[in-house]
Backbone as XML, in Angstrom:
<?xml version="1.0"?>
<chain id="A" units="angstrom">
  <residue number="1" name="UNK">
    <atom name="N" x="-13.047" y="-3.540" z="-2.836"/>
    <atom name="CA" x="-11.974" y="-3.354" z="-3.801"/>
    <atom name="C" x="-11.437" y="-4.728" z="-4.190"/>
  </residue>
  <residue number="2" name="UNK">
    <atom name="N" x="-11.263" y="-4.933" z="-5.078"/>
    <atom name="CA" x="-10.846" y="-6.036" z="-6.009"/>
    <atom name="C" x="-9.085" y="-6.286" z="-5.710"/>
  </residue>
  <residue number="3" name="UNK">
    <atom name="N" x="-8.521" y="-7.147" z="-4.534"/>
    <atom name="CA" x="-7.475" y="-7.277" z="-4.743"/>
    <atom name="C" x="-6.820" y="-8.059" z="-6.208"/>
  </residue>
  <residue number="4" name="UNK">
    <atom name="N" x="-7.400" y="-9.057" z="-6.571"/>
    <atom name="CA" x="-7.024" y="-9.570" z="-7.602"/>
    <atom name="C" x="-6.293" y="-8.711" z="-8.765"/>
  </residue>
  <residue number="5" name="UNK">
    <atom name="N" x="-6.780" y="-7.181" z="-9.022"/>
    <atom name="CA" x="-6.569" y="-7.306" z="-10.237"/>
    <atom name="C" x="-6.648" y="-5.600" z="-10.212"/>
  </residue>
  <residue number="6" name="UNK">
    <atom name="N" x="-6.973" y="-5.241" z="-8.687"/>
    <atom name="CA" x="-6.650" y="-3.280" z="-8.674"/>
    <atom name="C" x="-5.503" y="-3.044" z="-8.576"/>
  </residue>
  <residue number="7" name="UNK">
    <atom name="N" x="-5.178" y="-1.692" z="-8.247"/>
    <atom name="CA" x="-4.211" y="-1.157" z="-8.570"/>
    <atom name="C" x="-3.275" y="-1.354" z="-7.203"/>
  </residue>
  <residue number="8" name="UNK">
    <atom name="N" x="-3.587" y="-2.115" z="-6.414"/>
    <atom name="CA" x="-2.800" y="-2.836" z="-5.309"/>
    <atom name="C" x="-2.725" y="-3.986" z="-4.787"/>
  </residue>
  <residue number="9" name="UNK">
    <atom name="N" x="-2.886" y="-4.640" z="-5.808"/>
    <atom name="CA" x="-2.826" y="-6.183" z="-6.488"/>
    <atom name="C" x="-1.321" y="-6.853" z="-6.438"/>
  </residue>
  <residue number="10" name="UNK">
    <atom name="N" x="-0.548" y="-5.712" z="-6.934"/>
    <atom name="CA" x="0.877" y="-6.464" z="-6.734"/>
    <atom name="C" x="1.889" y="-5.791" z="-5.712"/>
  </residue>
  <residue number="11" name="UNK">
    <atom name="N" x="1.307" y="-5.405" z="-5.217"/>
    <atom name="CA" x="1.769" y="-5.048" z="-3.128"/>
    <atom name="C" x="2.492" y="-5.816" z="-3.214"/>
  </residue>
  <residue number="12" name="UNK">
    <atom name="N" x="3.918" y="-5.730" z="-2.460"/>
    <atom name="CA" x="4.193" y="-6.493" z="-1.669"/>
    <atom name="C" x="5.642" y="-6.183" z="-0.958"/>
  </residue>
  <residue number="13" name="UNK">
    <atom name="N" x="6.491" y="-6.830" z="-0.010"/>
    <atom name="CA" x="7.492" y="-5.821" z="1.096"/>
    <atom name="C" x="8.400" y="-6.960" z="0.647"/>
  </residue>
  <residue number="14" name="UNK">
    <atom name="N" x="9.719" y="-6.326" z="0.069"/>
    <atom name="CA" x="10.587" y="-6.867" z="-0.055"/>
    <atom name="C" x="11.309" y="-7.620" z="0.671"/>
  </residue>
  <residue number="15" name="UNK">
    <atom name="N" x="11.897" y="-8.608" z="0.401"/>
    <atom name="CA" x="12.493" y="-9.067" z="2.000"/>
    <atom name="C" x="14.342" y="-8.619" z="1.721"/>
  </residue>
  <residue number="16" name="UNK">
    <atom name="N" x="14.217" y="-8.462" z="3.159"/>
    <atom name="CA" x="15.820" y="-8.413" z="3.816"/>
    <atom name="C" x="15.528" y="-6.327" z="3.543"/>
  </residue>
  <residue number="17" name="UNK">
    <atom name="N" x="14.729" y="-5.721" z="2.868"/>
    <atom name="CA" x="14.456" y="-4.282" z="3.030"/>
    <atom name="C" x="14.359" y="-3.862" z="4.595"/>
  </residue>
  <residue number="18" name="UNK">
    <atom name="N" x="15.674" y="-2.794" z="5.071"/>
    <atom name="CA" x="15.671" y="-2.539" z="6.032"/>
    <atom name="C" x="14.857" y="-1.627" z="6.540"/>
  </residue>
  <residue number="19" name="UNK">
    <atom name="N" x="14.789" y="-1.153" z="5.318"/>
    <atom name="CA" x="13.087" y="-0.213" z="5.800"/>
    <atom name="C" x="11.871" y="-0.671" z="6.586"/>
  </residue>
  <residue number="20" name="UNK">
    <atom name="N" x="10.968" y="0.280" z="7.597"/>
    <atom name="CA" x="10.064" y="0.156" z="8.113"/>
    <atom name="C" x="8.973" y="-0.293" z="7.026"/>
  </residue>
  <residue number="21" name="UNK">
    <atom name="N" x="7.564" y="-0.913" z="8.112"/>
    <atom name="CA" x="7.347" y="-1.978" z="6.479"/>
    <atom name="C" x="5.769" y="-0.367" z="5.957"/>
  </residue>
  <residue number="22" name="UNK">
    <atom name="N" x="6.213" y="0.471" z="6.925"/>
    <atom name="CA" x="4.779" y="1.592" z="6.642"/>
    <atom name="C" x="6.087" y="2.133" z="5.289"/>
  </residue>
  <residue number="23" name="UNK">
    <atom name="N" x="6.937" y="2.454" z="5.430"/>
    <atom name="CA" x="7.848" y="3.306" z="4.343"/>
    <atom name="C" x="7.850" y="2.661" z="2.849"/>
  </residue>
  <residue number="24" name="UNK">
    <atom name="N" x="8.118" y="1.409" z="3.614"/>
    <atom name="CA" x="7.846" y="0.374" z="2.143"/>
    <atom name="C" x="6.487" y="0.475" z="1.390"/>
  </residue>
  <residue number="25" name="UNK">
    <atom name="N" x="5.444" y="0.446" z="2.192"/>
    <atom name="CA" x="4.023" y="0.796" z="1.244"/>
    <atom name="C" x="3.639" y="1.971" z="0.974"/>
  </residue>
  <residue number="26" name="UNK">
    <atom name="N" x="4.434" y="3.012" z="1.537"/>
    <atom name="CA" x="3.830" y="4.581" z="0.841"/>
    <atom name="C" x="5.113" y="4.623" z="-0.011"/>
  </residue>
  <residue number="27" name="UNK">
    <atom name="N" x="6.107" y="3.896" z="0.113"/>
    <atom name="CA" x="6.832" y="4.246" z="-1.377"/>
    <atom name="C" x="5.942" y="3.463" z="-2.498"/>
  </residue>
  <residue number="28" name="UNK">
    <atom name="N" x="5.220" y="2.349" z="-2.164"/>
    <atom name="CA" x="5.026" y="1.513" z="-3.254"/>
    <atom name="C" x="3.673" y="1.903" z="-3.757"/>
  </residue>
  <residue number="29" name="UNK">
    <atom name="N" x="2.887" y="2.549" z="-2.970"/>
    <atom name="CA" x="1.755" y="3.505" z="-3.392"/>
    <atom name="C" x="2.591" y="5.180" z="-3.903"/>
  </residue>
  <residue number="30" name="UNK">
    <atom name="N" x="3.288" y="5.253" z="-4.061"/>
    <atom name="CA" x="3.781" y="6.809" z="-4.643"/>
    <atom name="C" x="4.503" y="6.046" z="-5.720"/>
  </residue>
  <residue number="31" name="UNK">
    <atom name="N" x="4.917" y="4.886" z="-5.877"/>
    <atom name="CA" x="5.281" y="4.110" z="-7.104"/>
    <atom name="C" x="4.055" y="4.391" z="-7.858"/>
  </residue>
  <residue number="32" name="UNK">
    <atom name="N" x="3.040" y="3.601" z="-7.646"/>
    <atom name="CA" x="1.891" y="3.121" z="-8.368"/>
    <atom name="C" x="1.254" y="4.229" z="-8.683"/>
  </residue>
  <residue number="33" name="UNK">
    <atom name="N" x="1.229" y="5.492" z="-8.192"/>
    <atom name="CA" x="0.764" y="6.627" z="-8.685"/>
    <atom name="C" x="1.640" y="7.030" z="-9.727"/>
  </residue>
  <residue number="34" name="UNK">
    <atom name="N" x="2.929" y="7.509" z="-9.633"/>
    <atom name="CA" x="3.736" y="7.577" z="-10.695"/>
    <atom name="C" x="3.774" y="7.165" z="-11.958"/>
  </residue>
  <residue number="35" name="UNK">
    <atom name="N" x="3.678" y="5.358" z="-11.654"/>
    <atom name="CA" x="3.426" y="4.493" z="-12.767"/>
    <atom name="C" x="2.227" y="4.705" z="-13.315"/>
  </residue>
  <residue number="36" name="UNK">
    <atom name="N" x="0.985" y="5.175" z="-12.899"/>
    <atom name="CA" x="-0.047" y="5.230" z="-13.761"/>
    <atom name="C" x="-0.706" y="4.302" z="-13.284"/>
  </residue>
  <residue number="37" name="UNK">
    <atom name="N" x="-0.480" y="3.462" z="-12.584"/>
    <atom name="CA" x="-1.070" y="2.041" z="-11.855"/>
    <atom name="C" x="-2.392" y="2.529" z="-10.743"/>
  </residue>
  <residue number="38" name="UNK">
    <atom name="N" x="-1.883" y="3.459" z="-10.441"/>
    <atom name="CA" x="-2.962" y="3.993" z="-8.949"/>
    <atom name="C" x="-3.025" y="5.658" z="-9.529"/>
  </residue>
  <residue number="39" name="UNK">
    <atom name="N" x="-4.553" y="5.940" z="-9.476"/>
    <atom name="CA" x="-5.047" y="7.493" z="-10.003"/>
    <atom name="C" x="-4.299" y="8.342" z="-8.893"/>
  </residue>
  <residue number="40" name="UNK">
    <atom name="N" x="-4.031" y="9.314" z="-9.124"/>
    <atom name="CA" x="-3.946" y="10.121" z="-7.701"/>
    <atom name="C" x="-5.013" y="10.570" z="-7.353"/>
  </residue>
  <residue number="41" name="UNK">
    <atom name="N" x="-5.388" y="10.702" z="-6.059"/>
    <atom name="CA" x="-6.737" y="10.391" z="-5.296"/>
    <atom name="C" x="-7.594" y="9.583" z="-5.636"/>
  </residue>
  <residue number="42" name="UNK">
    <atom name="N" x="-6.915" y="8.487" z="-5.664"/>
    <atom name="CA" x="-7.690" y="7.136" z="-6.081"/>
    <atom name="C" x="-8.618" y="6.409" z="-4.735"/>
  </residue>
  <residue number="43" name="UNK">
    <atom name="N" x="-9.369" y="6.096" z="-4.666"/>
    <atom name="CA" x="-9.826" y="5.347" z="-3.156"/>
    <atom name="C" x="-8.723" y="4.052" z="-3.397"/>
  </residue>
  <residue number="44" name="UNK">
    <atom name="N" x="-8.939" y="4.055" z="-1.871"/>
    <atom name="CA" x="-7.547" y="3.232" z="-1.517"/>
    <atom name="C" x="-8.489" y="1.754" z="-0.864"/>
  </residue>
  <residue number="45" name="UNK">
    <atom name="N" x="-7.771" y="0.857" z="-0.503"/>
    <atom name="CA" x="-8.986" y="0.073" z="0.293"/>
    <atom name="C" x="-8.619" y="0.302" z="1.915"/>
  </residue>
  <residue number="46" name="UNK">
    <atom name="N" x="-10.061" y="-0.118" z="2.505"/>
    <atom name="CA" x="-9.845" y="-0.054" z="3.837"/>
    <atom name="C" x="-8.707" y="0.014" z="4.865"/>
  </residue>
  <residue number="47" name="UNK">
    <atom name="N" x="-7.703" y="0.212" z="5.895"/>
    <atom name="CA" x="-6.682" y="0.031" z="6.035"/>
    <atom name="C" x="-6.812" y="-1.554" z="6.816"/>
  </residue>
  <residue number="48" name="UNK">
    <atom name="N" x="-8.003" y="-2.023" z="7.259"/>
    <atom name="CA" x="-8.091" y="-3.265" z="7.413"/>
    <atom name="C" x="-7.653" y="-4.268" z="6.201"/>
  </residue>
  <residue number="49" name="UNK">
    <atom name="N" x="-8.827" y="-3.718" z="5.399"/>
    <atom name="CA" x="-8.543" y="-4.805" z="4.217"/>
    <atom name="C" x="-7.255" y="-5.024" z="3.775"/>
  </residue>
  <residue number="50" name="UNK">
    <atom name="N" x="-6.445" y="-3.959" z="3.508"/>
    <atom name="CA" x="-5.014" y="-3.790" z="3.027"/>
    <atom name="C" x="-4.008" y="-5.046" z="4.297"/>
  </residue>
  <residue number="51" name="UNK">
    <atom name="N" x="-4.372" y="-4.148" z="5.362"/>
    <atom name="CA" x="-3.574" y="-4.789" z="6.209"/>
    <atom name="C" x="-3.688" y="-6.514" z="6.587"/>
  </residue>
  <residue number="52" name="UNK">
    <atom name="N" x="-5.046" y="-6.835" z="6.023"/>
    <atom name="CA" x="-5.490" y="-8.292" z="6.107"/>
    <atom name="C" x="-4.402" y="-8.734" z="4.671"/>
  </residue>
  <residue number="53" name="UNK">
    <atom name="N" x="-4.636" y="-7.992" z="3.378"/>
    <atom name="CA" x="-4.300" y="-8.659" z="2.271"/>
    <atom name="C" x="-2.468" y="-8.698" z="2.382"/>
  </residue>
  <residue number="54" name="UNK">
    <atom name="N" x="-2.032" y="-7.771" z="2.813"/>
    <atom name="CA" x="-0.612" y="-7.810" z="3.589"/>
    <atom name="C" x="0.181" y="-8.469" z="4.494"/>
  </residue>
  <residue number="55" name="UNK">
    <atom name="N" x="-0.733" y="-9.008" z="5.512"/>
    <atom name="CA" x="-0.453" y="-9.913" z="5.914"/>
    <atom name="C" x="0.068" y="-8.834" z="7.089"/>
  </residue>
  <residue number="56" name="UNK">
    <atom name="N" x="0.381" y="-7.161" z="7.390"/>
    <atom name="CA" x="0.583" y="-6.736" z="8.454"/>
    <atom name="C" x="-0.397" y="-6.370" z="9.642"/>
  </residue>
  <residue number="57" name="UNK">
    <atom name="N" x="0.165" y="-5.178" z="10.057"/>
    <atom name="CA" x="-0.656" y="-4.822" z="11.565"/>
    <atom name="C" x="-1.369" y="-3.715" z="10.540"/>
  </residue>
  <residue number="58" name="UNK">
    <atom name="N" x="-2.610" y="-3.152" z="10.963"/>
    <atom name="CA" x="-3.669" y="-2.135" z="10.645"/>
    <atom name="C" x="-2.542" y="-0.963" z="10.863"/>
  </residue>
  <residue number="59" name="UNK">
    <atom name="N" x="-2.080" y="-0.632" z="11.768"/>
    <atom name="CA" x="-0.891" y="0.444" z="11.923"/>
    <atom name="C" x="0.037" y="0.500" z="10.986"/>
  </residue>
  <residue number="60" name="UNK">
    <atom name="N" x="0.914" y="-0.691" z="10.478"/>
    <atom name="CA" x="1.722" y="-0.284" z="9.258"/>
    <atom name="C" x="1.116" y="0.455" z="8.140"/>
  </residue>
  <residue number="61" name="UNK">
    <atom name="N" x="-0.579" y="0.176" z="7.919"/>
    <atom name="CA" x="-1.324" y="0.605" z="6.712"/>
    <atom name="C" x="-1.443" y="1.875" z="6.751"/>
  </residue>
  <residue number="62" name="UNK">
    <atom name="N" x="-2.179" y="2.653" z="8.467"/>
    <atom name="CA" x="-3.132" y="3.758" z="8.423"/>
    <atom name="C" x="-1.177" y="4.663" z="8.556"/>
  </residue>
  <residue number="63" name="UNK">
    <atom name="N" x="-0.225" y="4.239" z="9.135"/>
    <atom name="CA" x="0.812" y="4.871" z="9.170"/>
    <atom name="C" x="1.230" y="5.809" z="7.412"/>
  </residue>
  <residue number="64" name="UNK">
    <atom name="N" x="1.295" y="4.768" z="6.537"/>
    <atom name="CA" x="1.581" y="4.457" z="5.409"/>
    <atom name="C" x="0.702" y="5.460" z="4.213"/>
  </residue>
  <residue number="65" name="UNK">
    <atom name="N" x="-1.002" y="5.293" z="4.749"/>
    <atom name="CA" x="-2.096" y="6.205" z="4.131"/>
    <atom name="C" x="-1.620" y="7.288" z="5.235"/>
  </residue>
  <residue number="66" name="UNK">
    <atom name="N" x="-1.567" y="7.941" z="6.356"/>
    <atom name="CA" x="-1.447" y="9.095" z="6.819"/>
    <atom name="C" x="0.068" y="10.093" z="5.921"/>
  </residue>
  <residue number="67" name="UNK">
    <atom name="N" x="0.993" y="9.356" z="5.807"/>
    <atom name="CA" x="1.858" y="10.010" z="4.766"/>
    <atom name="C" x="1.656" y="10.205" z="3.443"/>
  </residue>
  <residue number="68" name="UNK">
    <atom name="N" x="1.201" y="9.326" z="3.185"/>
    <atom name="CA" x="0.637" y="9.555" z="1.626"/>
    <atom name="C" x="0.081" y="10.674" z="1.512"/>
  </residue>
  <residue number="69" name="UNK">
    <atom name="N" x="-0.883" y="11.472" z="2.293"/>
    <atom name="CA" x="-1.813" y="12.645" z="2.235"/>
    <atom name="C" x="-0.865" y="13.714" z="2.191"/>
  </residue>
</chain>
């Protein structure tokens, strides 16, 4: 998946958001669906890859994709 320029390209966790940082990315993936940005049932990328391009733990990701469903 193409971070550059897919539909989770402009990820990212607000700072000083007291939110958990898994809440922050399934709001921001239920954003991007909304917006038209992300298909619904779009393939998502790996929860590695995500979690590499995030800069978090693999757990904030698969937390984040398990709610989304």
């Amino acid at each position: 998946m193409d971070f550059e320029t897919g539909p989770v390209a402009d990820l990212t966790f607000a700072p000083g958001d007291p939110r958990p940082r898994h809440e922050q990315l399934e709001q921001a993936l239920r954003a991007a669906v909304r917006s038209g940005r992300l298909a619904a049932g779009a393939e998502l990328p790996s929860s590695r890859e995500l979690a590499a391009r995030l800069g978090v733990s693999r757990g904030v990701v698969t937390a984040a994709y398990t709610q989304r469903s």
